[in-house]
N, C-alpha and C positions, 0 to 999 in steps of 0.2 A: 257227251263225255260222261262216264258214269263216274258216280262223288263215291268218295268214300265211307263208310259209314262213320258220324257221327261221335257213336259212342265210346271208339277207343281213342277220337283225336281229344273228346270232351275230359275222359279222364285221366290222361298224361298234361291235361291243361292246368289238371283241377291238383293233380300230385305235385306238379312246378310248381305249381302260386303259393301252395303252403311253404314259407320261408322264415315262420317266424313259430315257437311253442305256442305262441296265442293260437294264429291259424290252427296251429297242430289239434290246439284243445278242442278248438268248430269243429274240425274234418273228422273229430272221434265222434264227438257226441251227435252226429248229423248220422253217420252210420251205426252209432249203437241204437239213437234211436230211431231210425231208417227202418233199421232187422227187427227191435223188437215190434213194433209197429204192425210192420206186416205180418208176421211170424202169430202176434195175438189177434189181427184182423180177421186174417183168412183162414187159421188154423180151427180144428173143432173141437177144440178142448173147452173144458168144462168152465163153468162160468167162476169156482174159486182158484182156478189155475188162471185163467185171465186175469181174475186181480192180482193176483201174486205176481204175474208178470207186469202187471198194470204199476205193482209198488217199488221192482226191482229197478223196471222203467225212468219212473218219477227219483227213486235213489242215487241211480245212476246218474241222472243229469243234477239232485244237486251236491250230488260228489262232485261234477266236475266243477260245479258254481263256488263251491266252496275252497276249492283246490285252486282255481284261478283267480280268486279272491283276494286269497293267502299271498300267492305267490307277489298280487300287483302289490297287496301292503307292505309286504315286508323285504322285498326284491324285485321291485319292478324292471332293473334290468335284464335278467333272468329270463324276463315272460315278454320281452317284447325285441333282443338282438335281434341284429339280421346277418347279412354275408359281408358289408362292409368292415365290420369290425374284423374281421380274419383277411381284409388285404392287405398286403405287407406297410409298414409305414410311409408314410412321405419322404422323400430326401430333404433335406435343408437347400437353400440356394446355390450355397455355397459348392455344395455335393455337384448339384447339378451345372453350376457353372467350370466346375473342373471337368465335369463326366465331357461338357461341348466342347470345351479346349482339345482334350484328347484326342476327339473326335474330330476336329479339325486340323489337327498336327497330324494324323494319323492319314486322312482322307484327300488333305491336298496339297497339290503341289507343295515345294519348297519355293518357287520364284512368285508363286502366287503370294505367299506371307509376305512379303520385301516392302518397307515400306514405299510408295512411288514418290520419286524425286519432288519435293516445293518446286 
């Protein structure tokens, strides 16, 4: 049975998992410096355009150290929510103790409620 390839199920994996701005900050700086990486590796530019890129590089990521930094000291909520916070609130007991009454007045019988003779 032939598999599928790999690399489109790896990174629809790799887009779900990020759930949080933290992740988000990893999954930039993993592909910014991914590209430039390769981009100064393989490329044949000149050896002060390598560093230049070598410095935008190094910038970039402690932009993003300094940017995540920020964010844990002064709002760490901010940098690390996730999806639970956006589910609608709990009910109270009470809520829910009326929600199954309804739902058993509603659901069955009337002769089944009665209570049976002592």
């Amino acid at each position: 049975m032939p598999k599928k390839p790999a690399g489109s199920k790896g990174r629809t994996d790799l887009i779900r998992s990020i759930t949080t701005p933290l992740g988000f900050f990893v999954l930039v700086s993993i592909i910014v410096e991914g590209t430039l990486g390769i981009v100064l590796s393989t490329s044949k530019l000149n050896e002060a355009h390598v560093w230049t890129g070598f410095l935008w590089m190094s910038g970039i990521f402690i932009g993003v150290v300094v940017i995540v930094t920020s964010l844990a000291i002064f709002s760490p909520k901010n940098l690390l929510y996730g999806k639970e916070e956006y589910i609608n609130p709990s009910l109270d007991s009470s809520a829910l103790n009326d929600a199954i009454e309804d739902l058993i007045v509603a659901n069955v019988k009337p002769d089944c409620l009665k209570n049976p003779p002592s």
